[in-house]
TORLUMSE-830199 format. One record per residue (C-alpha): chain; x, y, z. Coordinates in steps of 0.5 Angstrom, whole numbers, always signed. Example, Ala and Ser with C-alpha at 12.3 -4.5 7.8 and 13.67 -1.06 7.14 Angstrom:
<nodes>
+---+-------+-------+-------+
! c !  east ! north !    up !
+---+-------+-------+-------+
! A !   +25 !    -9 !   +16 !
! A !   +27 !    -2 !   +14 !
+---+-------+-------+-------+
</nodes>
This chain:
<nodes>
+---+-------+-------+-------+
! c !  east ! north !    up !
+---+-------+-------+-------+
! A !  -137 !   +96 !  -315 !
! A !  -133 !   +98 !  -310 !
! A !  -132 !  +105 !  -311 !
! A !  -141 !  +105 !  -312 !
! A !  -140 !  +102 !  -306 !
! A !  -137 !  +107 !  -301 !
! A !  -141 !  +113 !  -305 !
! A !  -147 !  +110 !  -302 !
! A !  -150 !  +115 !  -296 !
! A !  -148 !  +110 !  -289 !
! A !  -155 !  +109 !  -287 !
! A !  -157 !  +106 !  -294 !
! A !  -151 !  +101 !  -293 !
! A !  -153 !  +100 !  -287 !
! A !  -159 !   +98 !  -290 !
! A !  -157 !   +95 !  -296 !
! A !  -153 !   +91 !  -290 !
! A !  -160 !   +89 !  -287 !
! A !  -163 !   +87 !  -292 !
! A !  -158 !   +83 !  -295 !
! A !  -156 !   +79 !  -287 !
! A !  -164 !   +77 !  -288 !
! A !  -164 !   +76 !  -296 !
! A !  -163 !   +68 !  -294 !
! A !  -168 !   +68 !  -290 !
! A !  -173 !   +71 !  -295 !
! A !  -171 !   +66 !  -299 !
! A !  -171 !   +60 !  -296 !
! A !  -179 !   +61 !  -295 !
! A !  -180 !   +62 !  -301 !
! A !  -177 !   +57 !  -304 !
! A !  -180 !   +52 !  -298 !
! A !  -187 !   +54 !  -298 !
! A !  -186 !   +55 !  -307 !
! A !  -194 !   +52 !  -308 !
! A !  -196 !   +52 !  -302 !
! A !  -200 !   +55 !  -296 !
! A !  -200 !   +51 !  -290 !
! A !  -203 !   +56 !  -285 !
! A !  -209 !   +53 !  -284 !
! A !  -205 !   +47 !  -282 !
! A !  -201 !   +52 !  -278 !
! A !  -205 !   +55 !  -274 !
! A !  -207 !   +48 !  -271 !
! A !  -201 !   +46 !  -269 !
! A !  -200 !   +53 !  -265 !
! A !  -207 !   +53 !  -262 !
! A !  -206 !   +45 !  -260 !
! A !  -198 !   +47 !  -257 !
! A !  -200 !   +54 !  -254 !
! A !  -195 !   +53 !  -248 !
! A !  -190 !   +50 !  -252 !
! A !  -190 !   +56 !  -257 !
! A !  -189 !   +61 !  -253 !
! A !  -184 !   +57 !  -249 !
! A !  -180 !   +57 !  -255 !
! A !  -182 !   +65 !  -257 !
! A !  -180 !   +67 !  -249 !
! A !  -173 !   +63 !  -250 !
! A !  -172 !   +66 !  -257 !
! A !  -174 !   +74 !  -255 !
! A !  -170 !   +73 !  -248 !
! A !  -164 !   +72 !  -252 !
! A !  -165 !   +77 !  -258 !
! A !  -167 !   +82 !  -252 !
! A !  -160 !   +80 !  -248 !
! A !  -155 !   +80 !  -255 !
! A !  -159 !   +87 !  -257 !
! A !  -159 !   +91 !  -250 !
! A !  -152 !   +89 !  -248 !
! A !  -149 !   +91 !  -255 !
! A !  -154 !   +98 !  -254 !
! A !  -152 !   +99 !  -248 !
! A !  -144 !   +99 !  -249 !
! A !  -145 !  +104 !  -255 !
! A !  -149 !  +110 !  -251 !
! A !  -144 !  +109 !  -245 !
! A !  -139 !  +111 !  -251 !
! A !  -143 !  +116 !  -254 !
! A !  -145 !  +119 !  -246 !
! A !  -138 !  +118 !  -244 !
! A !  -136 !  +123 !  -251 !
! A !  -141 !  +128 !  -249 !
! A !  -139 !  +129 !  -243 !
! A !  -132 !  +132 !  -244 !
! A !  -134 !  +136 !  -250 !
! A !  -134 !  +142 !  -246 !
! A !  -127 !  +141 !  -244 !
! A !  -123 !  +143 !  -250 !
! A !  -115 !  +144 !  -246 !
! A !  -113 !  +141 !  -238 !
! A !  -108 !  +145 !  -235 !
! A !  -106 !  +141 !  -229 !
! A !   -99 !  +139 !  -225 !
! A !   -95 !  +133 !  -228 !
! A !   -98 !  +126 !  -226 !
! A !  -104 !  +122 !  -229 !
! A !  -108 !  +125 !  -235 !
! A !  -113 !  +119 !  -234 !
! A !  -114 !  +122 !  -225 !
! A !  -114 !  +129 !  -228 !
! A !  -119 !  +128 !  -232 !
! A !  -123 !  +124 !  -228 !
! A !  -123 !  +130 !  -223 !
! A !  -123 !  +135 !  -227 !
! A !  -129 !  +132 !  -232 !
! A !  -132 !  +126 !  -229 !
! A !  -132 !  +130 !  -221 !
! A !  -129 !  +124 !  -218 !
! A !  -125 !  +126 !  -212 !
! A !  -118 !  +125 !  -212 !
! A !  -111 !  +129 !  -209 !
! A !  -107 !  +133 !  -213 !
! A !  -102 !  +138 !  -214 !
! A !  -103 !  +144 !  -214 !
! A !  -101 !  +150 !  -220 !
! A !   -98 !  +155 !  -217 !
! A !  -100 !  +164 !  -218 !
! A !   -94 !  +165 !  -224 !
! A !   -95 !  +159 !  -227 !
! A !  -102 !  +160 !  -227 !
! A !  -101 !  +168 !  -230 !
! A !   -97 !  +165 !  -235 !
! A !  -103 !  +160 !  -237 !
! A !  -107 !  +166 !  -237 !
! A !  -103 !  +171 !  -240 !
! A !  -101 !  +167 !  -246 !
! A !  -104 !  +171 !  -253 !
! A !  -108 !  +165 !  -255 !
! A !  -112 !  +164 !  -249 !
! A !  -119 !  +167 !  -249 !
! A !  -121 !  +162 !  -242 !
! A !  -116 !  +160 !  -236 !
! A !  -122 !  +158 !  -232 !
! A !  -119 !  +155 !  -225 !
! A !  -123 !  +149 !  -222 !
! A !  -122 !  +148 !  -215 !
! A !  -124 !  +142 !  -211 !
! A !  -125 !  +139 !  -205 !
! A !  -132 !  +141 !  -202 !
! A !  -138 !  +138 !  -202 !
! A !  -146 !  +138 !  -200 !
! A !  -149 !  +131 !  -198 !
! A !  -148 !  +128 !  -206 !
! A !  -147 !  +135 !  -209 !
! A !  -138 !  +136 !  -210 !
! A !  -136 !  +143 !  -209 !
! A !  -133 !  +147 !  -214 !
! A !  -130 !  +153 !  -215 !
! A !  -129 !  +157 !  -221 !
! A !  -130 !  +163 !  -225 !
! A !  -136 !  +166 !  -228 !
! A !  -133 !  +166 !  -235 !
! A !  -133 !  +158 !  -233 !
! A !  -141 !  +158 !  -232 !
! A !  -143 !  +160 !  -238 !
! A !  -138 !  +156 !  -242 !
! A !  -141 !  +150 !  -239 !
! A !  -147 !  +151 !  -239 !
! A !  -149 !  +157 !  -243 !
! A !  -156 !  +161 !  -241 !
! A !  -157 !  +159 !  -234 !
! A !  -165 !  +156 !  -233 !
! A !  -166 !  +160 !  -228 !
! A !  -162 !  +166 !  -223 !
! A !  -156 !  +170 !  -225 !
! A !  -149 !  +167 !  -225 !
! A !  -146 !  +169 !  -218 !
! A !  -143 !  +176 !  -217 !
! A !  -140 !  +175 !  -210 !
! A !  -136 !  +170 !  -206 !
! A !  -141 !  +167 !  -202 !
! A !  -146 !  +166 !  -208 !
! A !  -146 !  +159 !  -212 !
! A !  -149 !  +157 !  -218 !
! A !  -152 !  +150 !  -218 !
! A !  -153 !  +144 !  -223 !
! A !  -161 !  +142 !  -225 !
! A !  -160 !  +137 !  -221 !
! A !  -159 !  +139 !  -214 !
! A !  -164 !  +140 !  -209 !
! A !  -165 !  +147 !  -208 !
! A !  -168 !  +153 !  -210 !
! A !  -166 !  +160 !  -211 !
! A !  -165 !  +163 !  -205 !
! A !  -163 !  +157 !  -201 !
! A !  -157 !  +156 !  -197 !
! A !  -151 !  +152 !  -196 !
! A !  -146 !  +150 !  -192 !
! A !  -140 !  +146 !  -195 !
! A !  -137 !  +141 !  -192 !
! A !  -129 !  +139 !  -193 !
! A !  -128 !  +133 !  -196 !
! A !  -133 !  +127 !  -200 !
! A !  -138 !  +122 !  -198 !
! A !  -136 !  +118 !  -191 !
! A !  -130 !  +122 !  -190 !
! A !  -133 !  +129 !  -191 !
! A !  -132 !  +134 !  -184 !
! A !  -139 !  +138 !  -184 !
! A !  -137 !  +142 !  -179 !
! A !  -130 !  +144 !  -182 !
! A !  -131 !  +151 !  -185 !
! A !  -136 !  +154 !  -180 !
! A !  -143 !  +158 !  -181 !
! A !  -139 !  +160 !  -187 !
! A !  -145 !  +158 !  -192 !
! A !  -147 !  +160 !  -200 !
! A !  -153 !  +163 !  -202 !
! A !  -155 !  +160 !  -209 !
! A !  -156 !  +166 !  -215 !
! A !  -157 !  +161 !  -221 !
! A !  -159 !  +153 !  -223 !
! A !  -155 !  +152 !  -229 !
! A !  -160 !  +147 !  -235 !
! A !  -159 !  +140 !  -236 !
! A !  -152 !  +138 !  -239 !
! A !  -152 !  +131 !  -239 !
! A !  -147 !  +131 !  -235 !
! A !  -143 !  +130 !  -228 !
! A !  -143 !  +138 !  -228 !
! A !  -152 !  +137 !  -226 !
! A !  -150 !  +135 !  -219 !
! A !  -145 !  +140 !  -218 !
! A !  -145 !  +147 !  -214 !
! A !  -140 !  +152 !  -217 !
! A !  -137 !  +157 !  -212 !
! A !  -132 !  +163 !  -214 !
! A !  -127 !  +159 !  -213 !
! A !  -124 !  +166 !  -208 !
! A !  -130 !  +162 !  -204 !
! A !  -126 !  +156 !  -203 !
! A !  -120 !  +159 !  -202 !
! A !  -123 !  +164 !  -196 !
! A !  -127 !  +158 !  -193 !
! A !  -120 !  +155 !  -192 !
! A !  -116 !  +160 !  -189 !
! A !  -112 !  +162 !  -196 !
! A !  -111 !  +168 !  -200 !
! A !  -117 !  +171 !  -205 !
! A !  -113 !  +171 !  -210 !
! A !  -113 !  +178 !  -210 !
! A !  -109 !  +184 !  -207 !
! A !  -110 !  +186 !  -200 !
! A !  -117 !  +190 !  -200 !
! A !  -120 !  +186 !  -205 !
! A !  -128 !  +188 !  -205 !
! A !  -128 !  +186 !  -212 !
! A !  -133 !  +181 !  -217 !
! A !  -131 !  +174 !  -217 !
! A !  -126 !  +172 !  -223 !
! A !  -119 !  +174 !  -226 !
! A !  -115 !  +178 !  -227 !
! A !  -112 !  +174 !  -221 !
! A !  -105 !  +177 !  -218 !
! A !  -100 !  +171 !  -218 !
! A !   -97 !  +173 !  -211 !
! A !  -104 !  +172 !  -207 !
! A !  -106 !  +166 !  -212 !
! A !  -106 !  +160 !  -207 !
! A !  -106 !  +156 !  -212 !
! A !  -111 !  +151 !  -216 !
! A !  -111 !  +143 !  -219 !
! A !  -113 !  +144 !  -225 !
! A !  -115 !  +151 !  -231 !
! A !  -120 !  +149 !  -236 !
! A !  -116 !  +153 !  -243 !
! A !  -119 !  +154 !  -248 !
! A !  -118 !  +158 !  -254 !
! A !  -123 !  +161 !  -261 !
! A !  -118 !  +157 !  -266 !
! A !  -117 !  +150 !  -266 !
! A !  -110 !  +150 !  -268 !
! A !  -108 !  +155 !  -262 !
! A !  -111 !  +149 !  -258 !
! A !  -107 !  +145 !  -260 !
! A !  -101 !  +150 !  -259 !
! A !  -103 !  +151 !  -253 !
! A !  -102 !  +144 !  -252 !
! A !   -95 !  +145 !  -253 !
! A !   -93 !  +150 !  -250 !
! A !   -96 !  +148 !  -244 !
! A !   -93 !  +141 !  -243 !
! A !   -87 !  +142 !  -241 !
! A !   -83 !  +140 !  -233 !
! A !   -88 !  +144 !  -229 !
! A !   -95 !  +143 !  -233 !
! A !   -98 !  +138 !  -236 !
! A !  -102 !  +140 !  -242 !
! A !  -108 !  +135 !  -245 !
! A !  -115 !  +134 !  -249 !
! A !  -120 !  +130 !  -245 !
! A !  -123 !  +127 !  -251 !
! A !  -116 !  +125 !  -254 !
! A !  -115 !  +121 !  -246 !
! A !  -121 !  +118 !  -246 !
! A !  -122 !  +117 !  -254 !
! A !  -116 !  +112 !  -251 !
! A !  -118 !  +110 !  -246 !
! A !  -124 !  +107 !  -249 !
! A !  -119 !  +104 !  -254 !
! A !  -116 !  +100 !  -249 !
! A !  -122 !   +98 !  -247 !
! A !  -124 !   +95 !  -253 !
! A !  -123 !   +88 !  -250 !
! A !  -130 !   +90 !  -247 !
! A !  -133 !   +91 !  -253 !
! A !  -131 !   +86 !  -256 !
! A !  -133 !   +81 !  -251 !
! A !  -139 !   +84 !  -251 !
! A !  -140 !   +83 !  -258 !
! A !  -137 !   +76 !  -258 !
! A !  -142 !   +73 !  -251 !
! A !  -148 !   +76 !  -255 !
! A !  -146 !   +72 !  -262 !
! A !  -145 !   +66 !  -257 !
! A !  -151 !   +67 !  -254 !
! A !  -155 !   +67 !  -261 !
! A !  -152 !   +61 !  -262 !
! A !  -152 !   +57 !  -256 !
! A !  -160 !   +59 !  -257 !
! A !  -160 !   +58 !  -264 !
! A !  -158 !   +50 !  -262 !
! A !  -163 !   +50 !  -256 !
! A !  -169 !   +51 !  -261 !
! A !  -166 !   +46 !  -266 !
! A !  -166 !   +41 !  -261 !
! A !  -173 !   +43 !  -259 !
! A !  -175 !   +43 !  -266 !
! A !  -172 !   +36 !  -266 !
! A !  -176 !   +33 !  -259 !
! A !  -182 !   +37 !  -262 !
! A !  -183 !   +33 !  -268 !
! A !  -183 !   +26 !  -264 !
! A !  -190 !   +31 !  -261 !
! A !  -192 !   +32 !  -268 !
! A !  -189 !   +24 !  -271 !
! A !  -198 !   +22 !  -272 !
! A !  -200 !   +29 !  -274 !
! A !  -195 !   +28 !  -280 !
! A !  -196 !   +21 !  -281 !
! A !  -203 !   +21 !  -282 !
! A !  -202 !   +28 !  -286 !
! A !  -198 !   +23 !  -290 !
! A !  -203 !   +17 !  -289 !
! A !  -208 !   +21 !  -293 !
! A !  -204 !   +23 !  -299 !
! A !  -201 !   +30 !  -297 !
! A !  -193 !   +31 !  -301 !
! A !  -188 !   +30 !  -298 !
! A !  -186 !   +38 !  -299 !
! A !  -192 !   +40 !  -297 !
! A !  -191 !   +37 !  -290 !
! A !  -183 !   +39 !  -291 !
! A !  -187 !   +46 !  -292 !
! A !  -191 !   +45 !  -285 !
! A !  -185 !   +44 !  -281 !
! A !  -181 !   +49 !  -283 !
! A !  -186 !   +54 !  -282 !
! A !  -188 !   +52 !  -276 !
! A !  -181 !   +53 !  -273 !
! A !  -179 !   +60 !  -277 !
! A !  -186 !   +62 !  -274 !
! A !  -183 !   +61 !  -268 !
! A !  -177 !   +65 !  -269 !
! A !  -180 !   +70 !  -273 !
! A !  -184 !   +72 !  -267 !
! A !  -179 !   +71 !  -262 !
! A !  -174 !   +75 !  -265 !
! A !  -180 !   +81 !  -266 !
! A !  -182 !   +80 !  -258 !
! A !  -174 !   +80 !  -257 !
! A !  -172 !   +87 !  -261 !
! A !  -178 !   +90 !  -257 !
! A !  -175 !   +88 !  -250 !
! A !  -169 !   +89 !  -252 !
! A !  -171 !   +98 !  -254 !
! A !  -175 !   +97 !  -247 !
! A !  -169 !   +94 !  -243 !
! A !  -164 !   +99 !  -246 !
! A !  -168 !  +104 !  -243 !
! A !  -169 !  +102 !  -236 !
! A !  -162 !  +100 !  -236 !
! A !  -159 !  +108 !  -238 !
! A !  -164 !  +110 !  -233 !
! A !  -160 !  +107 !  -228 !
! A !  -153 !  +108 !  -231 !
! A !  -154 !  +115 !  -231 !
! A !  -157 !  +114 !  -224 !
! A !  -151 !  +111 !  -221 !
! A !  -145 !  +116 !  -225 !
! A !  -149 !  +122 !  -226 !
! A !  -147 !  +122 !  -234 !
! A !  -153 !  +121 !  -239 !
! A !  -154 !  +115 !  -242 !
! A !  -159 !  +115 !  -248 !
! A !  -158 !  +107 !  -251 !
! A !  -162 !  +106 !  -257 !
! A !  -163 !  +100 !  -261 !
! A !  -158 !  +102 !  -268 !
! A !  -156 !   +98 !  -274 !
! A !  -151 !   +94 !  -271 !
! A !  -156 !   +90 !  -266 !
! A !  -161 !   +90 !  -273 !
! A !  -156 !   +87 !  -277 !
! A !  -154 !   +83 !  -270 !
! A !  -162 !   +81 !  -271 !
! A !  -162 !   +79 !  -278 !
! A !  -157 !   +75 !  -278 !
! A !  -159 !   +72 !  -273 !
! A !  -166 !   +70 !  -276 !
! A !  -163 !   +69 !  -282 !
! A !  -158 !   +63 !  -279 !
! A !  -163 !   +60 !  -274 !
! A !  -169 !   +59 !  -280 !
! A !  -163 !   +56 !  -284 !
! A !  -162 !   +51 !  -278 !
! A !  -169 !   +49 !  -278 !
! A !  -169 !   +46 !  -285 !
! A !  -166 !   +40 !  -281 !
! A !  -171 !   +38 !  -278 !
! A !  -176 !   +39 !  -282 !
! A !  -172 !   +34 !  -287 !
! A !  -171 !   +30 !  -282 !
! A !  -178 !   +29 !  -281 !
! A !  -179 !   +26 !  -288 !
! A !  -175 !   +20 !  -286 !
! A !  -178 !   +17 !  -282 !
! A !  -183 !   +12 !  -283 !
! A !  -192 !   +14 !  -282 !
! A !  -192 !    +7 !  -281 !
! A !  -188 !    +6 !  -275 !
! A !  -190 !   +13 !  -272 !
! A !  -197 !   +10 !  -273 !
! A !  -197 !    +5 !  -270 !
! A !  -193 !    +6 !  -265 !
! A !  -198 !   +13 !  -263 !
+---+-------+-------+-------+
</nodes>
C-alpha cells in the first residue's frame, strides 16, 4: 500500500490528502442529519439571529484567512527569494561572508568589500571551463536605482532580449531595469555612494545615456542601472581597465595591469559539473568561490524556525478559535433553550433536534471557513504586492495544498467539536427552559 502510495502523482496525493483531512466532516453530517431535513427550521434560526451569525462567520473566516495568508505568504518569499539568484550560477569574490557577497552581488544591498585584483581576475577569466567572467562593480547610484558596472555579456545573461533599446556600445551608455524611470535617450548623473549617504555632486558632469531598458525579471536587477563597468572605473579616477589608448567597445578582454579591480565576477560555465569544478579550483586563499542558490538554500534552512513558528501560530490560532466558537455555541444554546424546548414540547425527536443544533453550527463553520480562504486568496496578494514593493523581489503567494489540508482540517476538528453542544443541549430539561423563558 505504501509502495501505491509513493507511485501516486503528487498532486493527487495532495488531493487524496485533502479529501481524507475533510472525510470526518463529511461523516459526521452524515450520520447526524441520517433521516432528516431541518433546513426549514435552519433557516429561521439564521434569519432570527442575523447578527450573531455573521459574528461568528466574520471570527471564523478571519482566522482561517490569517492561518492561510501567513502560511502562503512564507512560502512564495521562498519561491521569490529562489528566483532571484537563479541566474547567478558561481560568485567569485575575496575571501569573507558568503551571506554579504550574496546580498550584494544578488540582492543589491550595499555593502564594503574587498576588491579581486587584475591577475586574479585573468585567472578567472582565463580558466578553459569558463564561458563568462562578467565582473559587477558597485557603489554608485541614481535616486533608488543602485549603479552597476558589468559586461554586455552580463546583460544578456541576465535578462536576455532587452524589451527595448540596444546593450550599451560605449562607456557612457547604460541599460536600465523595467522598473527605472527613464526612457531611451534620457540621461543620468551617477551619484557615489547610496541613499542618505549618496554625494550627487562626486562624479561631476560626468552622465550616462540609456541605450536599452532590460524586460521584467522579478528581481532586484528591475530597479538597476548597469554601466560598462569602465564607466565606473573612469568616473572614479581609476584605470579602463585597457592598455593606454584604449578606444574600444566595452568588456574583456581585460589587460590585468590596468584592471583596478572588482568585487565580484559572476562565473559561469555550459556544463554543470565544470561548475562545480570551477568551485573548486577557485576556493583557495585568494578567492572565494560559492553558488547563491546553495548560500541561501541554507540560509533559509536556518530559518526554518520561521517556518515553523509560522505554521505553529496559524494552528494555535485555529484552535484558540475553534474554542471561541465552541463556547459561543454554548452561550447561543441558552439563546435557543425555549426554541428547542417547545420543539421538544411538540413532540420533535430528540435526534431531530440534535440534527438541528449541529447543523446550525457546522453552517456557521462551513461558511466562515469559505469567506476565510477567499480572504485569505485576496490578502495574500495584497500582502505580495507590497513585499515586492519594499524588496524589489516578485513575491507571487498563492493559496497551495498546505493552506487547504490546513483548511480542512480545520473544518473537520471544528465540526467535531460542535457535536458538543449539540448533545448537551439534550440534557436539559424543556420543562425548566419553558418555564424559566
Amino acid at each position: 500500500m505504501a509502495d501505491f502510495w509513493v507511485s501516486l502523482p503528487v498532486w493527487l496525493q495532495d488531493f487524496g490528502l485533502f479529501l481524507a483531512l475533510l472525510t470526518p466532516a463529511v461523516l459526521a453530517g452524515l450520520v447526524t442529519l441520517r433521516g432528516y431535513t431541518p433546513w426549514g427550521l435552519l433557516a429561521g434560526l439564521l434569519r432570527r439571529h442575523l447578527w450573531v451569525s455573521l459574528t461568528f462567520v466574520a471570527l471564523i473566516a478571519v482566522s482561517v484567512a490569517i492561518g492561510t495568508g501567513l502560511l502562503a505568504q512564507e512560502r512564495g518569499l521562498r519561491r521569490g527569494t529562489a528566483m532571484a539568484a537563479d541566474r547567478f550560477d558561481l560568485i567569485v569574490a575575496a575571501p569573507g561572508s558568503e551571506v554579504t557577497v550574496m546580498l550584494a552581488a544578488v540582492y543589491l544591498q550595499p555593502a564594503d568589500m574587498a576588491l579581486l585584483d587584475g591577475p586574479t581576475y585573468e585567472t578567472i577569466a582565463s580558466h578553459e571551463n569558463v564561458d563568462l567572467a562578467a565582473p559587477i562593480a558597485f557603489g554608485d547610484s541614481w535616486h533608488e536605482s543602485p549603479v552597476v558596472g558589468t559586461t554586455p555579456q552580463f546583460v544578456t545573461h541576465l535578462g536576455g532580449e532587452l524589451a527595448e533599446g540596444v546593450v550599451f556600445g560605449a562607456i557612457d551608455e547604460a541599460v536600465i531595469g523595467a522598473r527605472v524611470p527613464l526612457a531611451i535617450g534620457d540621461t543620468l548623473t551617477p551619484a557615489h555612494g547610496h541613499g542618505d549617504a549618496a554625494e550627487d555632486d562626486a562624479h561631476g558632469d560626468f552622465s550616462y545615456r540609456v541605450s536599452g531598458r532590460m524586460l521584467p525579471t522579478g528581481t532586484p536587477w528591475d530597479k538597476a542601472i548597469l554601466v560598462p563597468v569602465e564607466g565606473v572605473w573612469l568616473v572614479h579616477g581609476l584605470p579602463n581597465g585597457h592598455s593606454d589608448g584604449w578606444n574600444g567597445p566595452p568588456g574583456p578582454p581585460f589587460d590585468p595591469a590596468f584592471f583596478p579591480g572588482t568585487p565580484a565576477v559572476l562565473v559561469r560555465a555550459e556544463a554543470l559539473w565544470a561548475n562545480y569544478a570551477l568551485k573548486s579550483a577557485f576556493t583557495t586563499d585568494r578567492t572565494m568561490a560559492f553558488f547563491p542558490g546553495s548560500v541561501l538554500a541554507r540560509l533559509l534552512s536556518l530559518l526554518g524556525d520561521v517556518r515553523e513558528v509560522m505554521s505553529l501560530l496559524a494552528v494555535v490560532t485555529q484552535v484558540l478559535v475553534a474554542v471561541g466558537v465552541l463556547a459561543g455555541l454554548f452561550i447561543l444554546m441558552r439563546l435557543f433553550a425555549r426554541r428547542l424546548a417547545l420543539l421538544r414540547a411538540l413532540g420533535a425527536p430528540r435526534r431531530f433536534v440534535f440534527a438541528l443544533v449541529w447543523s446550525y453550527a457546522a453552517t456557521l463553520i462551513a461558511a466562515g471557513t469559505l469567506l476565510g480562504l477567499v480572504l485569505g486568496m485576496v490578502a495574500s496578494a495584497a500582502i505580495s504586492q507590497v513585499v515586492s514593493e519594499r524588496t524589489d523581489i516578485l513575491i507571487e503567494a498563492s493559496l497551495g495544498w498546505p493552506e487547504l489540508h490546513m483548511v480542512a482540517a480545520f473544518l473537520s476538528l471544528s465540526v467535531l467539536l460542535a457535536l458538543l453542544p449539540a448533545a448537551l443541549t439534550l440534557r436539559r430539561s424543556p420543562v425548566a427552559d419553558l418555564r424559566s423563558t
